[in-house]
Each structure stands twice: as structure tokens, then as C-alpha cells.
DORODREN-904202 format. One record per residue (C-alpha): x, y, z; residue number from 0; residue in three letters. Coordinates in Angstrom, 1 decimal, m for minus. Each point is the difference from the previous one (the first is absolute). Example, Ala and Ser with C-alpha at 12.3 -4.5 7.8 and 13.67 -1.06 7.14 Angstrom:
<<12.3, m4.5, 7.8>, 0, ALA>
<<1.4, 3.4, m0.7>, 1, SER>
end
This chain:
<<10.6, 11.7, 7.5>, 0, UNK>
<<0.5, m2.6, m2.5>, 1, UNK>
<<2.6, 2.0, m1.9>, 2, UNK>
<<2.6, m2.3, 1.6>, 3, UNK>
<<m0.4, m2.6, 2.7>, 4, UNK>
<<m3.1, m1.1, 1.8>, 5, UNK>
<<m2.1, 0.9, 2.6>, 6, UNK>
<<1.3, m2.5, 2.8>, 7, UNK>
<<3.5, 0.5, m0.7>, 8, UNK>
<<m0.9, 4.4, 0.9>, 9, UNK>
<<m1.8, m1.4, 3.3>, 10, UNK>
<<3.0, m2.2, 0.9>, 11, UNK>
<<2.3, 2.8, m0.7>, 12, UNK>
<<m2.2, 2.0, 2.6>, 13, UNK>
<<0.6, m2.2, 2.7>, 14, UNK>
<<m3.8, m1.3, m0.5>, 15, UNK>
<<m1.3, m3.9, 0.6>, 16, UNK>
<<0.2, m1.9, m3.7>, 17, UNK>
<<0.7, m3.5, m0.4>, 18, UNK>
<<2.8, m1.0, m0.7>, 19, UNK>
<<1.2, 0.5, m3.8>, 20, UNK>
<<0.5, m2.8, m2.1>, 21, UNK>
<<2.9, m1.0, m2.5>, 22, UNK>
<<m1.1, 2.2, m3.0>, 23, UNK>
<<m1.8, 2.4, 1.5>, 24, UNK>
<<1.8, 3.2, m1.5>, 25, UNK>
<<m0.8, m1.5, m3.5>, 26, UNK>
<<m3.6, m0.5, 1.0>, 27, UNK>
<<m0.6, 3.0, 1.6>, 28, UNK>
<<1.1, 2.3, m3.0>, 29, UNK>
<<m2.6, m2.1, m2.5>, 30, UNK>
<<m2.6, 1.0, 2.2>, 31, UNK>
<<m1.0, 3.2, m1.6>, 32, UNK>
<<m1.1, m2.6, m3.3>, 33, UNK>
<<m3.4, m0.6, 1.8>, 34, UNK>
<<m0.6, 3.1, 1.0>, 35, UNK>
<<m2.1, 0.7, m3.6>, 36, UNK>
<<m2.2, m2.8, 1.3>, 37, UNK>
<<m3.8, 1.3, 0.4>, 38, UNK>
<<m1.7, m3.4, m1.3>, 39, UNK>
<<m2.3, m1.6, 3.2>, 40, UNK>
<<1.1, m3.2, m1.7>, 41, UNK>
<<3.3, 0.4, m0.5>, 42, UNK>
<<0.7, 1.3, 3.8>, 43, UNK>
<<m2.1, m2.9, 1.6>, 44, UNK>
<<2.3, m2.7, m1.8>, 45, UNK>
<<2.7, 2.1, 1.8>, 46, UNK>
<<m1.7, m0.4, 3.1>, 47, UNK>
<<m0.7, m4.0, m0.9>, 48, UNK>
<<3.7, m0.1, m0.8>, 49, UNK>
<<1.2, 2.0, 3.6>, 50, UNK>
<<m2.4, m3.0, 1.5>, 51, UNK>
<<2.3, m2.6, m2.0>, 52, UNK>
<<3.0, 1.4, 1.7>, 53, UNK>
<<m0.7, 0.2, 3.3>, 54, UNK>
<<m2.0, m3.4, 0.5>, 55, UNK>
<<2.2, m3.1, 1.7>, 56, UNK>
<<0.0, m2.3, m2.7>, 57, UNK>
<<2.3, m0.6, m2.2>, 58, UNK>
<<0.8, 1.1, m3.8>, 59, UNK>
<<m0.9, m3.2, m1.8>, 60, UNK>
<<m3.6, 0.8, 1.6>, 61, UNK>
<<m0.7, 3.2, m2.3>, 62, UNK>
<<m1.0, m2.1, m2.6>, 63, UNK>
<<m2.9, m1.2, 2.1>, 64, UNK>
<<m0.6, 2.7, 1.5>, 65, UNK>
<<m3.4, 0.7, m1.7>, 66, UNK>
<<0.9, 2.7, m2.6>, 67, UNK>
<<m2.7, 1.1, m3.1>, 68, UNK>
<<1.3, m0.2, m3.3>, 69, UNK>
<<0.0, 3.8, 0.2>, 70, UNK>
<<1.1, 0.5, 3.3>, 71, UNK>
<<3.6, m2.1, m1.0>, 72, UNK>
<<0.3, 2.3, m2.8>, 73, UNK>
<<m0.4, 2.9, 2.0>, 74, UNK>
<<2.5, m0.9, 2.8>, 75, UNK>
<<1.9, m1.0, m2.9>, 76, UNK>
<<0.2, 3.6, m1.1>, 77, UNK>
<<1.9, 0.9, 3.6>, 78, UNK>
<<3.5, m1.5, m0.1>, 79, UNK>
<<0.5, 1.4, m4.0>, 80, UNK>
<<m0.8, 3.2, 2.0>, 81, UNK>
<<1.9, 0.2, 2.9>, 82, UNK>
<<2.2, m3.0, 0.3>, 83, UNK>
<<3.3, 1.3, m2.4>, 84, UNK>
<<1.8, m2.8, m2.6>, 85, UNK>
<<3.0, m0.2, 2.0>, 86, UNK>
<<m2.3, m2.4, 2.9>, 87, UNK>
<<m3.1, m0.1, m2.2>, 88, UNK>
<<m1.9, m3.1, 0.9>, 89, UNK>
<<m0.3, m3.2, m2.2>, 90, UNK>
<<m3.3, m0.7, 1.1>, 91, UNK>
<<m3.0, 1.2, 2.3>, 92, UNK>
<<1.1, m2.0, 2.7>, 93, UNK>
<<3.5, 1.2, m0.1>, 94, UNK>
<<m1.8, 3.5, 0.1>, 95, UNK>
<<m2.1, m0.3, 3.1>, 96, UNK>
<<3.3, m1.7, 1.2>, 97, UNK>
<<1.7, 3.3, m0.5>, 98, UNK>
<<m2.4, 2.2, 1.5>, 99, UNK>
<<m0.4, m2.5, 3.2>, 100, UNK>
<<4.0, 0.9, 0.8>, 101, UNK>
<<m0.9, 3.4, m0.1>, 102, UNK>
<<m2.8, 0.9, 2.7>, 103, UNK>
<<1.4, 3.4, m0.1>, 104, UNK>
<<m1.2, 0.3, m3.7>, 105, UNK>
<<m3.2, m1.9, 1.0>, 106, UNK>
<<m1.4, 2.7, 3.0>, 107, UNK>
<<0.8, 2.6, m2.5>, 108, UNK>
<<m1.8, m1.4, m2.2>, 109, UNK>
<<m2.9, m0.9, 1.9>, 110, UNK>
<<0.0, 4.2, 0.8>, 111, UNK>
<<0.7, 0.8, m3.4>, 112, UNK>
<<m2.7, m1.9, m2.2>, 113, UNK>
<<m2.9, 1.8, 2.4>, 114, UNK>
<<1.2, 3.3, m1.1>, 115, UNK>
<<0.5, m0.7, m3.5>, 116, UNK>
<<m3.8, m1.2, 0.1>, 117, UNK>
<<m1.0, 3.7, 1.7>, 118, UNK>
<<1.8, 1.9, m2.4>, 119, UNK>
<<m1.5, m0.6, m3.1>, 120, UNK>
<<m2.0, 2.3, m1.5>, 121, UNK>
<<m2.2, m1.1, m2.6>, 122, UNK>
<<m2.3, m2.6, m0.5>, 123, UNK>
<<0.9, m3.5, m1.6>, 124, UNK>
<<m1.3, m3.5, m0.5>, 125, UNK>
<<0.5, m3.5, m1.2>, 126, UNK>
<<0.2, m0.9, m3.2>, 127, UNK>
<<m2.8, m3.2, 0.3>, 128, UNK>
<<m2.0, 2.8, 1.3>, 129, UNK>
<<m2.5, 2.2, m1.8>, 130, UNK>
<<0.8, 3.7, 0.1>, 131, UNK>
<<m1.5, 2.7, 3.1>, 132, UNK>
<<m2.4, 1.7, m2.6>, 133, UNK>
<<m1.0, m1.1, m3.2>, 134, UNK>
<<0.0, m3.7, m1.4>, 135, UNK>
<<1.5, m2.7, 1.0>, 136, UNK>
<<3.2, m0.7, m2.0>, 137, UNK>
<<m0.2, m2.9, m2.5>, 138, UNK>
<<3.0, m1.6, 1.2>, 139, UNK>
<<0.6, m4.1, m1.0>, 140, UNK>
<<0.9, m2.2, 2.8>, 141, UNK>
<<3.3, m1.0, m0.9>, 142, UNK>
<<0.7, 3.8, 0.4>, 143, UNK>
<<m2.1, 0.9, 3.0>, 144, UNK>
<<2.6, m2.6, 2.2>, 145, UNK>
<<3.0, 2.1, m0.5>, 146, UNK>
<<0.1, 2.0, 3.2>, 147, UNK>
<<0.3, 3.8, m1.0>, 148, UNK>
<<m1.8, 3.1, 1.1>, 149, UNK>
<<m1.2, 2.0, m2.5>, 150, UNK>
<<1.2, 4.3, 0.2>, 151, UNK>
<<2.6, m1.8, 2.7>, 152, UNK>
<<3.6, 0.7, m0.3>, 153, UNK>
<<2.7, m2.9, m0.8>, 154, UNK>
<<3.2, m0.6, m1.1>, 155, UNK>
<<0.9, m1.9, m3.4>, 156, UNK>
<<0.9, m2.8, 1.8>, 157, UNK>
<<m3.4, 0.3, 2.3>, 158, UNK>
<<m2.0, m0.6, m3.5>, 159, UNK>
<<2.1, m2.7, m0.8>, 160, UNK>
<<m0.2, m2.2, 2.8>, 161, UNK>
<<m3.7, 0.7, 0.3>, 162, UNK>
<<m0.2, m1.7, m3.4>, 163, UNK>
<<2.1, m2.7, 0.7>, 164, UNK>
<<2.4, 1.3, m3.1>, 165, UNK>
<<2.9, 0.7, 3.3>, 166, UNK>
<<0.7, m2.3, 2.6>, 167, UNK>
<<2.9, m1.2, 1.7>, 168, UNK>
<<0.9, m2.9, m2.9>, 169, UNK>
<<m1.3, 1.9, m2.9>, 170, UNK>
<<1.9, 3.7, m1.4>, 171, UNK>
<<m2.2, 2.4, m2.0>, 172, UNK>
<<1.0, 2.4, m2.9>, 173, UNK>
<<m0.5, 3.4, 1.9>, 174, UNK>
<<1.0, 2.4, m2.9>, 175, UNK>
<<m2.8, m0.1, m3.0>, 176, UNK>
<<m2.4, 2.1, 1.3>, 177, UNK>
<<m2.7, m3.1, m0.7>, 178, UNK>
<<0.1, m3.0, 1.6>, 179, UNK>
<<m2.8, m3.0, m1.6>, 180, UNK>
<<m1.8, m2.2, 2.4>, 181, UNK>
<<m0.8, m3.2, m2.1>, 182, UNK>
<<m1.5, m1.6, 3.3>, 183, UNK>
<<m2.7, 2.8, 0.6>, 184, UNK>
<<0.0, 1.2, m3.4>, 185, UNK>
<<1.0, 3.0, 0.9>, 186, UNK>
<<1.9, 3.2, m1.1>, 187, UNK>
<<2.1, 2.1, 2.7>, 188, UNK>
<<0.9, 3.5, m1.7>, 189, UNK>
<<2.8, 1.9, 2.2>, 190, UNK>
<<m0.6, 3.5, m0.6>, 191, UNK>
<<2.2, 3.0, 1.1>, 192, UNK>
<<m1.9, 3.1, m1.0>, 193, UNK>
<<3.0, 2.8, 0.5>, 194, UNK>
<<3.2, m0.8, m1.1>, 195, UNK>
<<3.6, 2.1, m0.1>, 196, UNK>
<<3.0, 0.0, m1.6>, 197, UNK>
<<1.5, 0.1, 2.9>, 198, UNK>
<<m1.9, m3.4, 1.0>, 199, UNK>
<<0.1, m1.7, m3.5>, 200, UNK>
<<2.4, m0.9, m3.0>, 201, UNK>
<<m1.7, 0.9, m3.6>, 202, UNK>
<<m0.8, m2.9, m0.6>, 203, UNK>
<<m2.0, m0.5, 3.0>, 204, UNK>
<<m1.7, 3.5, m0.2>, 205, UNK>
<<m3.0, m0.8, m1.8>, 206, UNK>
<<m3.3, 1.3, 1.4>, 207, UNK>
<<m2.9, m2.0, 1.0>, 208, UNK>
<<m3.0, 2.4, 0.8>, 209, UNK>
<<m4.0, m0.3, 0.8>, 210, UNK>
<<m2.0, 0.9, m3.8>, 211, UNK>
<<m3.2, 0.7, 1.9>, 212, UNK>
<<m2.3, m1.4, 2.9>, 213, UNK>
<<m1.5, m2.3, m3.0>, 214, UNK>
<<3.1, m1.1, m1.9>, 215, UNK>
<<2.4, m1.0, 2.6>, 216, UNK>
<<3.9, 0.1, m1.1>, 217, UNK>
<<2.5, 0.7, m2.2>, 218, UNK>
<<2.7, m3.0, 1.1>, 219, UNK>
<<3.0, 1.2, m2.5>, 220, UNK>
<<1.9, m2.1, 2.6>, 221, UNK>
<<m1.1, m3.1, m1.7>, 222, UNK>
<<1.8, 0.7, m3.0>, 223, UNK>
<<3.2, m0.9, 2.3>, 224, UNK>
<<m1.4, m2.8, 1.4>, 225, UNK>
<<m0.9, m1.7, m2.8>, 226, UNK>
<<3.6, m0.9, m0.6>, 227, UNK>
<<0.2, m1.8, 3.3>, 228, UNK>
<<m3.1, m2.1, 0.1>, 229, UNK>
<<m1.3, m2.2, m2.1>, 230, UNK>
<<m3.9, 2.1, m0.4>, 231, UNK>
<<0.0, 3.0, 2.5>, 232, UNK>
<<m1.9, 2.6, m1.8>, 233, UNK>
<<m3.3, m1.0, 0.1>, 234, UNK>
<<m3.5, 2.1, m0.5>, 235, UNK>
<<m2.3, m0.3, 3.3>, 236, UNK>
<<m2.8, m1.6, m2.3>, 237, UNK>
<<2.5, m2.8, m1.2>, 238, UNK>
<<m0.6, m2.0, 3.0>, 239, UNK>
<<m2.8, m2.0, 0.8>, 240, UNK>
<<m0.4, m1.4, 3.7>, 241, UNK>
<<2.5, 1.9, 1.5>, 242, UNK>
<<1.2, 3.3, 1.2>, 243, UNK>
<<m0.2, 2.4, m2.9>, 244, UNK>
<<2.1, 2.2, 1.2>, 245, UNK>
<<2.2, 0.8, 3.5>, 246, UNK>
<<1.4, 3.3, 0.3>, 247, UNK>
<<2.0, 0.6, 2.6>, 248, UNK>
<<0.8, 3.8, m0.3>, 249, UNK>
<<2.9, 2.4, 1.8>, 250, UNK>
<<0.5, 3.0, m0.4>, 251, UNK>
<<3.4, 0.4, m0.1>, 252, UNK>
<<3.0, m2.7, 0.1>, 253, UNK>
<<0.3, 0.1, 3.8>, 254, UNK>
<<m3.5, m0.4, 1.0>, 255, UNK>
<<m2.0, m3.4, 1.0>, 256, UNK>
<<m2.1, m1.5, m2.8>, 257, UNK>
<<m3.8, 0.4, 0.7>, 258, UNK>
<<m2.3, m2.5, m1.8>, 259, UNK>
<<m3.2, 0.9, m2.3>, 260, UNK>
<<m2.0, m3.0, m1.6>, 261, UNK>
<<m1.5, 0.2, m3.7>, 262, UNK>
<<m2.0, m3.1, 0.8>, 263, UNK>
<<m1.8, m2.3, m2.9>, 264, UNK>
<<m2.6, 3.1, m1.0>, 265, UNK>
<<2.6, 2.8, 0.2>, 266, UNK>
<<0.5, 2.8, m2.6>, 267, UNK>
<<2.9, m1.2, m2.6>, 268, UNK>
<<4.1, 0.7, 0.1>, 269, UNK>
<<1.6, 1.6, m2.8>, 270, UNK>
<<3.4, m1.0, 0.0>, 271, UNK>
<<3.3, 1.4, m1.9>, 272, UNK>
<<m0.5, m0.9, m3.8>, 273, UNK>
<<m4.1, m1.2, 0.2>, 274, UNK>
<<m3.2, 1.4, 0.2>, 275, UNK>
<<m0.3, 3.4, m1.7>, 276, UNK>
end
């Protein structure tokens, strides 16, 4: 369905009641199918906060007050890098819930769209401020626990990024280390593709990171590129102290969504490329 197109412009092709499209709704309706990884409660009720934006009556300088968390901004700041395309990407939020308001079309499908997104996941996930299901409680600092992500949820790069404040619509973010440092939370985010392919990677990009065991977390030969890039990316969970150790967001292959697992303050250690032994 989302191959190509959307799925308003199908039911106006079919003769079918749909209001009526907007300026860029071709453009919009073909970025549609970058939510549909979305499975995070949190992440899809921003959505839903951010459908409310659009179709209230006042007008776009009122987004600012419209009473928006600290997390739920970054979250709804997560949508437009998702679906709205750079050729009419939007300067600010306001100019995104701007954008969505011309296209009611967009909106209703939406609105239809989110519920099923929410039905069709099929495992179980949770905040990251919360403890886990089963076990103990995550020792997660506060800083940390405020950056709005679901833990064993699927997201993008540029989800991650905007839930961290490191991506937003006047700041740019270095998308190609593999390790991205937090120096506001403390906190380590390791990007990890488990199954790589020629076919997918240069050789110098084909280096393997792999699990060690259930008790010795990684092997992050990634970081040996990414230390070129950043000024101190390759860091060992038990190097930081009131933060995140550790943030693995794993895929299996290139084309899959990111899925995030914690190594919180008391988790095992990370043997990186080059250390440990």
C-alpha cells in the first residue's frame, strides 16, 4: 500500500469521499510508509497530540503554547524528519503543524493509521524512566530517564536523535559513526548492525560487531571508525559515571528499524575493538 502513493489518494481514485488534497500531498503521501516501524505507546501518542495540533482553529504561532512536555516536543519533533521530505521540510514545529493543517486528507489518514500501527505490534515494550516487566528496576539517572524512548521499540536513526535532543529542526547530527556521545545525559548510543553483506557494505565498512556472551555484551569494531570522526567515541560501559552506560540500539540487517536495549549504570561491561581482553 505504501509502496507508492497514499492511502487517500487510492480512495479518491475510487470515486470514494476524502477531503480534498492539499498542495504537497503526493510528496507527503509517499513518506508515509517512514512511520510505519513505529510500535512505541509514546512515540504514536505524540502523533496523536500532533494530529490534535493540526486540526484545532488557532493559529501556528499558538503551538508554542500549546502545552507540550519537554518529551512530548521531541517526539512530535521526530515526525516531520520522518515524513515531511527536504524539498518542503519545515523550519520549525509550527511550520510543521502548519503543513499538516493544509492537508486534512493526510490528517484522517492518519488519524486511521496511527490506531493500527498501535494493534499491530507484537511484543512487549516500555519507557525508558520506567523499571523493566520482570526483574529490577533499571538504574537509570534522571537526566537520562527524560529522553522519551521505548525500550525493545523500533526507531529510525533520526527517531533516537531527536528523542535526545542531538536532531532538531536548527541543529544537524553526524549520522555515519556508528556511535554517537551524549555529553548532556552522559550517555553512549552504540548503532549496531549485526548481519552485514558485501553487497550492502564497502570494505571498509564491513567490520563485524557481534554479542561475546549474555555476560559480556559487545564487540563494537565499529568504533575503530568512528573514532576518527569524534572527538572520544569509543568508550567502555564502566567509563561513565551518572549516565547511560551503554544504548544499543541493534538491527539486524541494514534495512531494518533500530530496536533499543539499555546497559543501565549496573550493567555487565562492553568490550570494544582494540580494549578489554
Amino acid at each position: 500500500m505504501y509502496r507508492s502513493g497514499c492511502w487517500s489518494g487510492l480512495q479518491r481514485e475510487a470515486g470514494l469521499t476524502v477531503p480534498a488534497p492539499g498542495p504537497h500531498e503526493d510528496l507527503l503521501g509517499d513518506r508515509l510508509s517512514g512511520i510505519l516501524h513505529v510500535d512505541d505507546p509514546l512515540r504514536l501518542a505524540a502523533y496523536h497530540r500532533l494530529l490534535g495540533l493540526a486540526e484545532s482553529a488557532s493559529v501556528d504561532a499558538d503551538v508554542d503554547d500549546a502545552g507540550l512536555t519537554d518529551a512530548e516536543r521531541r517526539l512530535v519533533t521526530g515526525f516531520p524528519f520522518a515524513v515531511m521530505p527536504s524539498k518542503i521540510a519545515p523550519a520549525s514545529l509550527a511550520e510543521s503543524v502548519a503543513l499538516l493543517r493544509a492537508h486534512p486528507a493526510i490528517v484522517q489518514e492518519l488519524r486511521e493509521l496511527i490506531p493500527l500501527l498501535d494493534e499491530q505490534s507484537d511484543h512487549l515494550t516500555y519507557p525508558l524512566e520506567m523499571g523493566r516487566p520482570e526483574g529490577p528496576p533499571l538504574q537509570v539517572p534522571p537526566l537520562v530517564s527524560r529522553v522519551p524512548l521505548s525500550v525493545h521499540a523500533r526507531h529510525t536513526v533520526d527517531d533516537v536523535l531527536t528523542a535526545f535532543g542531538l536532531l532538531d529542526f536548527d541543529k544537524t547530527a553526524w549520522k555515519q559513526t556508528g556511535v554517537v556521545r551524549d555529553d548532556r545525559t552522559n550517555s553512549d548510543l552504540f548503532f549496531v548492525t549485526l548481519e552485514k553483506s558485501e553487497r550492502e557494505y564497502s570494505p571498509s565498512t564491513l567490520y563485524k560487531d557481534y554479542a561475546i556472551s549474555p555476560t559480556l555484551g559487545i564487540l563494537f569494531s565499529s568504533c575503530a571508525v568512528a573514532r576518527s570522526r569524534t572527538a572520544a567515541p569509543c568508550r567502555t560501559s564502566s567509563s561513565a559515571h551518572g549516565g547511560l552506560r551503554a544504548g544499543h540500539f541493534l538491527q539486524g540487517r541494514a534495512a531494518d528499524q533500530l530496536r533499543l536495549e539499555i546497559e543501565a549504570t549496573h550493567a555487565r561491561g562492553l568490550l570494544q575493538a582494540g580494549e578489554g581482553g
